[in-house]
DRENMARKE-277180 format. One record per residue (C-alpha): residue number from 1; y, x, z; chain; residue in three letters. Coordinates in nm, 4 decimals. Each point is the difference from the previous one (the first is absolute). Layout:
BEGIN
kollum i NUM | yy Y | xx X | zz Z | ch A | aa ALA
...
END
This chain:
BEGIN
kollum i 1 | yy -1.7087 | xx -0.4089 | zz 2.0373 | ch A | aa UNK
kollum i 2 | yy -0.2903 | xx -0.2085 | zz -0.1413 | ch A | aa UNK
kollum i 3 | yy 0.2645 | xx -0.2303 | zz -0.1377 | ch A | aa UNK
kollum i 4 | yy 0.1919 | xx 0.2676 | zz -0.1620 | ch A | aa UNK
kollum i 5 | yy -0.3361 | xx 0.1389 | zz -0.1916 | ch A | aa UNK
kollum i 6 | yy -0.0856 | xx -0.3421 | zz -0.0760 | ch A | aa UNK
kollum i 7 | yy 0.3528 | xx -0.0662 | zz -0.1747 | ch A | aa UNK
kollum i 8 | yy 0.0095 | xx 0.3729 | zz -0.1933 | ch A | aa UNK
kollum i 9 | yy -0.3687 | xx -0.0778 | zz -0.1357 | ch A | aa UNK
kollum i 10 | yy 0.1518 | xx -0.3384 | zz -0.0891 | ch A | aa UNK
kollum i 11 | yy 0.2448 | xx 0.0944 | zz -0.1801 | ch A | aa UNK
kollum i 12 | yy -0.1927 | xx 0.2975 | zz -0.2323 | ch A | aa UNK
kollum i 13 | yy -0.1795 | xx -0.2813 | zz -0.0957 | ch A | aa UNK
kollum i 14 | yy 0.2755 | xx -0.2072 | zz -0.0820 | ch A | aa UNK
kollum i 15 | yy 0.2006 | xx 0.2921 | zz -0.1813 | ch A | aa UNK
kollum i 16 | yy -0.3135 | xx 0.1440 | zz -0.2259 | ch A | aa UNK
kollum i 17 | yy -0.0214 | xx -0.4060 | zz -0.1239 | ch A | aa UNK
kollum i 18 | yy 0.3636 | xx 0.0030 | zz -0.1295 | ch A | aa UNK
kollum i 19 | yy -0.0933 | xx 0.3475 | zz -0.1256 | ch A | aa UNK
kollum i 20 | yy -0.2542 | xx -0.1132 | zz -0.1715 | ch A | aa UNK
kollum i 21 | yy 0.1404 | xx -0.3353 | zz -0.1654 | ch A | aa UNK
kollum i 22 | yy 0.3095 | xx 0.2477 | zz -0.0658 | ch A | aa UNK
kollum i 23 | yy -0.2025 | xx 0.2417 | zz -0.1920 | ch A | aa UNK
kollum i 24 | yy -0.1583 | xx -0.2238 | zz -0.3113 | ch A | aa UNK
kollum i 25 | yy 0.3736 | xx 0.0256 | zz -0.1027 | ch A | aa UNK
kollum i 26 | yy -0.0600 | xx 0.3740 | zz -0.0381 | ch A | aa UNK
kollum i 27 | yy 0.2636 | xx -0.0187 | zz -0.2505 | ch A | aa UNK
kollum i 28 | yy 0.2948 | xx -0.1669 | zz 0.2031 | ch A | aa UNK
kollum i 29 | yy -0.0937 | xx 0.2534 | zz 0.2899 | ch A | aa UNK
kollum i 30 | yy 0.0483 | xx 0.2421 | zz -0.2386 | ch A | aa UNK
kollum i 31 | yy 0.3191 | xx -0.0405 | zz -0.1188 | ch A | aa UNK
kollum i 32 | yy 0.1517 | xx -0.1097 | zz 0.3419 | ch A | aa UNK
kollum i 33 | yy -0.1405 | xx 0.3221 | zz 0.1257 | ch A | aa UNK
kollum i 34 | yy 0.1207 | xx 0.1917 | zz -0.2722 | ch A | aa UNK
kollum i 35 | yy 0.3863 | xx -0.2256 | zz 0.0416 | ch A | aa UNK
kollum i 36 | yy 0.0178 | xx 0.0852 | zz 0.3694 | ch A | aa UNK
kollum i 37 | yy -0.0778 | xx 0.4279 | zz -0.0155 | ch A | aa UNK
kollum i 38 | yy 0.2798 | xx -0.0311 | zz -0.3066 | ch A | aa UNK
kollum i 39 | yy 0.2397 | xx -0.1344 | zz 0.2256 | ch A | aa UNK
kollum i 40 | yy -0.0641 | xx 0.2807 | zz 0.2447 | ch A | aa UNK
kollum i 41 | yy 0.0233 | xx 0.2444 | zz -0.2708 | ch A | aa UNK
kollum i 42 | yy 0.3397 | xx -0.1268 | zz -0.0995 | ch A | aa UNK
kollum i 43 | yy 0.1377 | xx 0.0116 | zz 0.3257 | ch A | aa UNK
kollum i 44 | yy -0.1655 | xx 0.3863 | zz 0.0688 | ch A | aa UNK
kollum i 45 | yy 0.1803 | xx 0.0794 | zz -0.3481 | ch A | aa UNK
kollum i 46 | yy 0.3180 | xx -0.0924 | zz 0.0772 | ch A | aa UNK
kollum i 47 | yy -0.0071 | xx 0.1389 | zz 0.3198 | ch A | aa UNK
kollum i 48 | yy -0.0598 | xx 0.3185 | zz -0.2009 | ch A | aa UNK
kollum i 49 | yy 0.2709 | xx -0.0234 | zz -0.2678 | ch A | aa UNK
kollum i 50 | yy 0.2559 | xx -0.0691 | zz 0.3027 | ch A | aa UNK
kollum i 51 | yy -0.1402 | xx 0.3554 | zz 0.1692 | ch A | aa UNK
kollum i 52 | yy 0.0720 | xx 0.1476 | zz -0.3738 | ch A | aa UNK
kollum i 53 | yy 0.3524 | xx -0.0105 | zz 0.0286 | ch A | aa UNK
kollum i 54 | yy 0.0156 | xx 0.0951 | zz 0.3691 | ch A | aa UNK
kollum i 55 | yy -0.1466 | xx 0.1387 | zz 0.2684 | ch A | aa UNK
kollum i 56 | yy 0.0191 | xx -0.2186 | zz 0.3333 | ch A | aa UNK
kollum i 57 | yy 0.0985 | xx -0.3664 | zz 0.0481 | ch A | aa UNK
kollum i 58 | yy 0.1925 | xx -0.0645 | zz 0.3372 | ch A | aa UNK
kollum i 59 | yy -0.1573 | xx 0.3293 | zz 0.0871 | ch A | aa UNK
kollum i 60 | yy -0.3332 | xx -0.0958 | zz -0.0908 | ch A | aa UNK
kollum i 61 | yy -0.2315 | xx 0.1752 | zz -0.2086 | ch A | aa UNK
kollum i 62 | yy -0.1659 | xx -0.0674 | zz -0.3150 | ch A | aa UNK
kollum i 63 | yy -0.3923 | xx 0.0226 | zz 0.1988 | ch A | aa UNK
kollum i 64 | yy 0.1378 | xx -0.2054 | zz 0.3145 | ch A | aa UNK
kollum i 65 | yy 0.1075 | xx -0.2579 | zz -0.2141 | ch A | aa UNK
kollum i 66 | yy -0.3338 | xx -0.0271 | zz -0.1603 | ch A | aa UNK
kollum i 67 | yy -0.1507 | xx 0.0388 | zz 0.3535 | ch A | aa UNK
kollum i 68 | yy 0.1686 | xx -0.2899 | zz 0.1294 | ch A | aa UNK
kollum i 69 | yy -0.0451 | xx -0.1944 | zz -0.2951 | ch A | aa UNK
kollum i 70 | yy -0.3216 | xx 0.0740 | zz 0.0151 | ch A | aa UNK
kollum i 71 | yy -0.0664 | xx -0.1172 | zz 0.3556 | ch A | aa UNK
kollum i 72 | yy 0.1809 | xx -0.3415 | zz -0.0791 | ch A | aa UNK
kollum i 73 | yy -0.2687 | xx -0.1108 | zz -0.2796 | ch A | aa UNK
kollum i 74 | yy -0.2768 | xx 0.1369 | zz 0.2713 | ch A | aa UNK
kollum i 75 | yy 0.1608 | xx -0.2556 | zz 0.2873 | ch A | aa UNK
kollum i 76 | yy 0.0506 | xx -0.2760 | zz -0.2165 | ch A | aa UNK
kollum i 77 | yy -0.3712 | xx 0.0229 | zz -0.1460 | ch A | aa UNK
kollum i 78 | yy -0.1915 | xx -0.1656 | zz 0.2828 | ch A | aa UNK
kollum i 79 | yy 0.2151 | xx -0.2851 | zz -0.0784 | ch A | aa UNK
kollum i 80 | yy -0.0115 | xx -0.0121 | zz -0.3911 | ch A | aa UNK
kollum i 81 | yy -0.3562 | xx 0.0454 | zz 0.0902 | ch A | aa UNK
kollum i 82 | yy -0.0839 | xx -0.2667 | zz 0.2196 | ch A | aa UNK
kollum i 83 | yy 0.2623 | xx -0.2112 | zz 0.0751 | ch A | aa UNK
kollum i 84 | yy 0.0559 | xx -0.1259 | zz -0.3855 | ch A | aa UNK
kollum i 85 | yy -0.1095 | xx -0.3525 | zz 0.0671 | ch A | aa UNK
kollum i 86 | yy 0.3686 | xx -0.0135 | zz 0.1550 | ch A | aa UNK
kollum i 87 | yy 0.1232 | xx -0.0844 | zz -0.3094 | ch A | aa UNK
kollum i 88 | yy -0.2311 | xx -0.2798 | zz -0.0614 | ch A | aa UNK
kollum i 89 | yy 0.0746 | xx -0.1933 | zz 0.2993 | ch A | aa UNK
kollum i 90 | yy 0.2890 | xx -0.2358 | zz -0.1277 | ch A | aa UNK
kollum i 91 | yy -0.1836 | xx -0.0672 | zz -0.2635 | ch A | aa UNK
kollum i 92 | yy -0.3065 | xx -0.1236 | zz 0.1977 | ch A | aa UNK
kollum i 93 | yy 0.2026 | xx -0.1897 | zz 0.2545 | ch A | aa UNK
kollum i 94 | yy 0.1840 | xx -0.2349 | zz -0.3037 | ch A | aa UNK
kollum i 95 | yy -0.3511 | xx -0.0039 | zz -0.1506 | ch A | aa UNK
kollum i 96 | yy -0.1593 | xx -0.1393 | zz 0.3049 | ch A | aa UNK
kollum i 97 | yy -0.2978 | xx 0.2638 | zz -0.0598 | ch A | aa UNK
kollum i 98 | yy 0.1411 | xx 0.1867 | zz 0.3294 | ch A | aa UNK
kollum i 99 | yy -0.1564 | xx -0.2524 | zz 0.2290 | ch A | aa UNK
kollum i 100 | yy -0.3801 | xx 0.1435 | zz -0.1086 | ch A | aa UNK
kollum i 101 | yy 0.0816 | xx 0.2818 | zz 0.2650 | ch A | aa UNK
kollum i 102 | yy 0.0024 | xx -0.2733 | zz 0.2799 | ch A | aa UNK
kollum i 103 | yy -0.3592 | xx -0.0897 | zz -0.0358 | ch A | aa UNK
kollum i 104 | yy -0.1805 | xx 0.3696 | zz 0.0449 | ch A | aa UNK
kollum i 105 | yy -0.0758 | xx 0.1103 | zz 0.3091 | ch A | aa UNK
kollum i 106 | yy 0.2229 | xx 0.3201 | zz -0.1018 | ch A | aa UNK
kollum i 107 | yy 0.3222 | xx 0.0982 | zz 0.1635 | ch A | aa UNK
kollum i 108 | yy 0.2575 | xx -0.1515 | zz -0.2598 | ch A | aa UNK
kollum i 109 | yy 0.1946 | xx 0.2779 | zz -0.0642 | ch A | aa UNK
kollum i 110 | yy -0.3016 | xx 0.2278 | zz -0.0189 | ch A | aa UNK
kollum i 111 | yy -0.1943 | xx -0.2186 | zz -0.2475 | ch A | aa UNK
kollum i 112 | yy 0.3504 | xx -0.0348 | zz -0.2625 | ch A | aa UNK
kollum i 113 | yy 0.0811 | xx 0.3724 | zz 0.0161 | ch A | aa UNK
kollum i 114 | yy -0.3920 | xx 0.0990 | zz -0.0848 | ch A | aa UNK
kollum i 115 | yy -0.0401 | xx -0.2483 | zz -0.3228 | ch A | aa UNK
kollum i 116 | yy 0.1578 | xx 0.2656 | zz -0.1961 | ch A | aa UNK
kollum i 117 | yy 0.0487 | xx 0.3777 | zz -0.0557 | ch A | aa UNK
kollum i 118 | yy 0.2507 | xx 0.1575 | zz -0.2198 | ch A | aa UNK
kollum i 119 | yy -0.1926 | xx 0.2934 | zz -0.1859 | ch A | aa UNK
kollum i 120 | yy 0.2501 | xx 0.0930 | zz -0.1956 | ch A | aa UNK
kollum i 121 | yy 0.1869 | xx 0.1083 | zz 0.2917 | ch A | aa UNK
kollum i 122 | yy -0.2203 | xx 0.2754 | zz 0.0806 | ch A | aa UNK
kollum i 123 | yy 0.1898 | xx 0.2058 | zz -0.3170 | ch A | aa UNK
kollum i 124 | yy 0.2810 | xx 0.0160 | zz 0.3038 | ch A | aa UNK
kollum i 125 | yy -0.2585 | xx 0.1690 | zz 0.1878 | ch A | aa UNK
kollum i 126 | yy -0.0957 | xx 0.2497 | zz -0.2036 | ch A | aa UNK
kollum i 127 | yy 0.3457 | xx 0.0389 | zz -0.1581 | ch A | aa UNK
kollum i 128 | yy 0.1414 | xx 0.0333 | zz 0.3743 | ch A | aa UNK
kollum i 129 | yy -0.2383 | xx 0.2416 | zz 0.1185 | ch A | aa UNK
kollum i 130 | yy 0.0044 | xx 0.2144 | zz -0.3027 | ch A | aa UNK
kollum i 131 | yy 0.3928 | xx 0.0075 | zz 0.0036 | ch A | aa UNK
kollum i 132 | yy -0.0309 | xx 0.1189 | zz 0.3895 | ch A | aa UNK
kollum i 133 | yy -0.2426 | xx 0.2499 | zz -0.0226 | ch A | aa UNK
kollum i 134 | yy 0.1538 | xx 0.1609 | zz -0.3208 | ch A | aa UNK
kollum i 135 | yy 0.3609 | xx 0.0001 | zz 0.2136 | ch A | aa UNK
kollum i 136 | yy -0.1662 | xx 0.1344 | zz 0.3572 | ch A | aa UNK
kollum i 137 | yy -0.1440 | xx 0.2958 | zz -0.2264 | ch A | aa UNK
kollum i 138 | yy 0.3636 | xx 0.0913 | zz -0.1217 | ch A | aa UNK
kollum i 139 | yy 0.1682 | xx -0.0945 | zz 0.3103 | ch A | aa UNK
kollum i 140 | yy -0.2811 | xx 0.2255 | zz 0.1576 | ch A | aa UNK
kollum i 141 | yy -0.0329 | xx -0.2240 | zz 0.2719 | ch A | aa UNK
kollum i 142 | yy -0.2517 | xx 0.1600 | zz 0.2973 | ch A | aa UNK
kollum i 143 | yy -0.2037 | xx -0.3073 | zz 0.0786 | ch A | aa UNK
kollum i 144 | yy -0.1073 | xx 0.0461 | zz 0.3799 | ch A | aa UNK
kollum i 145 | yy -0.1815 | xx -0.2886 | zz 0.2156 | ch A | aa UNK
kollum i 146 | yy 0.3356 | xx -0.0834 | zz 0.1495 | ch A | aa UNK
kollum i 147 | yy 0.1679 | xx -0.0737 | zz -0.3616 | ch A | aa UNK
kollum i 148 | yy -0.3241 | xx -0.1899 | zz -0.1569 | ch A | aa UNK
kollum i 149 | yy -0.0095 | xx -0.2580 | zz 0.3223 | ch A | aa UNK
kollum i 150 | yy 0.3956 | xx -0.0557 | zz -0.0122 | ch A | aa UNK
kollum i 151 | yy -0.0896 | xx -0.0278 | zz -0.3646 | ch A | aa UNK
kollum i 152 | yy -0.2799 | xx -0.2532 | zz 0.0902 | ch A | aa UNK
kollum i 153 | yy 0.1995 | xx -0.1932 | zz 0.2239 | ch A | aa UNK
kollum i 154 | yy 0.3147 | xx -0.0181 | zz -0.2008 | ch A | aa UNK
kollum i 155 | yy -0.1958 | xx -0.1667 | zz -0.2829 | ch A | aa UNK
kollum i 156 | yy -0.1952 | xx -0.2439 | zz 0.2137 | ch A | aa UNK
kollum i 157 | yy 0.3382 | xx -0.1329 | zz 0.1624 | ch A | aa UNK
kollum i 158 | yy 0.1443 | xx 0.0303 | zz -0.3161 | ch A | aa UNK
kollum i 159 | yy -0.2475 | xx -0.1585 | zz -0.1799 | ch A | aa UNK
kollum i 160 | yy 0.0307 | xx -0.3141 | zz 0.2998 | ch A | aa UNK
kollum i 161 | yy 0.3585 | xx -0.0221 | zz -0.0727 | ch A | aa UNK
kollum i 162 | yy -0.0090 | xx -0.0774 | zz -0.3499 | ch A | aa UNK
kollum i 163 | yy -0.3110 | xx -0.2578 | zz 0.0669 | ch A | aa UNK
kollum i 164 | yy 0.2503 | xx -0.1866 | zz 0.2248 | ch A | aa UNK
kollum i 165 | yy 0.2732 | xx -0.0098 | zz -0.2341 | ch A | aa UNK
kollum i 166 | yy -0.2498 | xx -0.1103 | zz -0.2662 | ch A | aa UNK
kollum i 167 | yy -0.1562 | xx -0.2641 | zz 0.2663 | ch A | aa UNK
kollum i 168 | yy 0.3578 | xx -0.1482 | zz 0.1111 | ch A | aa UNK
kollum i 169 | yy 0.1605 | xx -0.0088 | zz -0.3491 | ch A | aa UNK
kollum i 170 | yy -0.3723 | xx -0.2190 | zz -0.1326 | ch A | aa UNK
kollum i 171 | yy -0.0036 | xx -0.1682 | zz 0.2983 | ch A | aa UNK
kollum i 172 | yy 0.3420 | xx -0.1819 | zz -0.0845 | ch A | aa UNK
kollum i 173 | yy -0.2040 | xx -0.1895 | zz -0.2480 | ch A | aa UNK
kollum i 174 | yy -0.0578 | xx -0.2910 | zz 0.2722 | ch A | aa UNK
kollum i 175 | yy 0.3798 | xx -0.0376 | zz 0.0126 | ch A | aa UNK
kollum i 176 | yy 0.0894 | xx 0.0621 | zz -0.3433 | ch A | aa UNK
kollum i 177 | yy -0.3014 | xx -0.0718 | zz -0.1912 | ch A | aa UNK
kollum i 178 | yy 0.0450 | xx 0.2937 | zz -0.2375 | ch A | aa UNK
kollum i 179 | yy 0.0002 | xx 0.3165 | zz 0.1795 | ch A | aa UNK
kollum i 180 | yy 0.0116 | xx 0.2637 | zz -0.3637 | ch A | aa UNK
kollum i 181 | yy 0.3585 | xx 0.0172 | zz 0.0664 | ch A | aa UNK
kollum i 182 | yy -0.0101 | xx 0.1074 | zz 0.3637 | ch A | aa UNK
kollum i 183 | yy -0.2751 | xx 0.2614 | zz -0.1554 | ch A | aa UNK
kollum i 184 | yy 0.1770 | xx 0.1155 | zz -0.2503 | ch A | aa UNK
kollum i 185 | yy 0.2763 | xx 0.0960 | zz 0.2291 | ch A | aa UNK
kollum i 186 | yy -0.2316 | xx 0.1495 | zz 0.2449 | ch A | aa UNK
kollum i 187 | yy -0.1330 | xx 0.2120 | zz -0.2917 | ch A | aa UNK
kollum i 188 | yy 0.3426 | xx 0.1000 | zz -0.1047 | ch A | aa UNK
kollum i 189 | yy 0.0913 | xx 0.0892 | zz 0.3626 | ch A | aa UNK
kollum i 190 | yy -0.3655 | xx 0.2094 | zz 0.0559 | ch A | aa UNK
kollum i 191 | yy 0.1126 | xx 0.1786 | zz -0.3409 | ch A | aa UNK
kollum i 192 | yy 0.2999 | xx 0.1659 | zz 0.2086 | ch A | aa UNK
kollum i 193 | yy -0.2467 | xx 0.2215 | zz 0.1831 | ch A | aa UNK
kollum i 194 | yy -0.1169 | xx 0.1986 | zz -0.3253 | ch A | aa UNK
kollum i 195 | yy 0.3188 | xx 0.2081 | zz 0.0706 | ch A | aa UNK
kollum i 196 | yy 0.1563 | xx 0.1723 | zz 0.3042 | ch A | aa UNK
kollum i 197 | yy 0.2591 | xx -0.2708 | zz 0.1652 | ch A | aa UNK
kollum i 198 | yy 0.2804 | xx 0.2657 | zz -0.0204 | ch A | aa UNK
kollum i 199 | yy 0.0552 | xx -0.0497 | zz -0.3826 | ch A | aa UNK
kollum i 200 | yy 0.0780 | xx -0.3097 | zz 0.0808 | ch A | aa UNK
kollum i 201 | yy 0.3930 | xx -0.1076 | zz 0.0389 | ch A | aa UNK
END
C-alpha cells in the first residue's frame, strides 16, 4: 500500500512538470486542443446526417449510437491520457536516450509512461461524457446502483483492454525498432468499437 501511494504521489509530480513545460506553448496547446474536439465534432456530425435520412442502423438507434460512441472515446481516454509516451518509445530506443530509465531507482515502465501526459486528450473526456449524458437523457435510461457499477466496471476492464493492446503493439519496438506502425493499426482496430459490431459484415 505504502508503495502504491508513494508511486501515485510520484507520478502527480511527474505529470504537473510535463504540464507545465507543455503549457509556455499556450499556443500549440491551443490549437491541438481545438484540432482534436473538431475531429470529434466531425465524427458526431456525420453520425447525424446518416440518422437524417433514416431512422435505425442494424436496428440501432440514432441516441445508442451516440451512446456507444460515446463510451468508446471515455475507455480509450485513460490511455490517450497517460499512456502517450507509447509512441515515443522507438524513437528513444534508436536514440539510445531509452537507457536513462535504467539508472532511477523507478520501476521502468512506471518512470517512461509518467514523463508525459497528453492534455489534449482530455477534449475526449469531456466530448465523451457530454455525448453520453445528452443520449442517457433521450434514451431515458433509469440509472440505479446496479447499472452505474456494471457501468463502472465495464469501463475499468475496458479501459485495461485497450492499455494492453496499446502496451503489446509499443512494446514490439524491441523487435522491430519502430513500433508507429503496430500503433497505428492498434488505433485503427480500437476505432471499430465507436460503433455496434453488428453493422459490421
Amino acid at each position: 500500500m505504502k508503495e502504491l501511494v508513494y508511486y501515485t504521489r510520484l507520478y502527480g509530480r511527474l505529470a504537473a512538470q510535463h504540464i507545465k513545460a507543455r503549457m509556455v506553448y499556450r499556443v500549440h496547446f491551443a490549437i491541438s486542443l481545438v484540432g482534436m474536439l473538431a475531429i470529434n465534432i466531425v465524427s458526431l456530425a456525420t453520425i447525424w446526417l446518416i440518422f437524417r435520412s433514416i431512422d435505425e442502423v442494424a436496428g440501432w438507434s440514432y441516441e445508442e449510437i451516440i451512446f456507444i460512441y460515446g463510451f468508446s472515446l471515455l475507455v480509450a481516454s485513460p490511455s490517450n491520457i497517460c499512456f502517450d509516451n507509447l509512441w515515443q518509445l522507438g524513437a528513444k530506443l534508436i536514440s539510445g536516450e531509452f537507457i536513462k530509465y535504467y539508472y532511477r531507482p523507478l520501476n521502468i515502465l512506471f518512470y517512461f509512461l509518467a514523463e508525459r501526459v497528453d492534455m489534449k486528450s482530455f477534449s475526449h473526456l469531456v466530448v465523451a461524457v457530454g455525448v453520453m449524458v445528452y443520449a442517457s437523457q433521450n434514451l431515458e435510461v433509469t440509472w440505479t446502483i446496479g447499472k452505474a457499477m456494471a457501468f463502472i466496471l465495464l469501463f475499468i476492464t475496458s479501459s485495461l483492454i485497450v492499455i494492453a493492446i496499446m502496451l503489446i503493439a509499443s512494446a514490439s519496438a524491441f523487435w522491430i525498432m519502430v513500433p508507429n506502425y503496430a500503433l497505428l493499426l492498434a488505433v485503427k482496430l480500437k476505432d471499430f468499437s465507436h460503433y455496434p459490431i453488428g453493422i459490421y459484415s
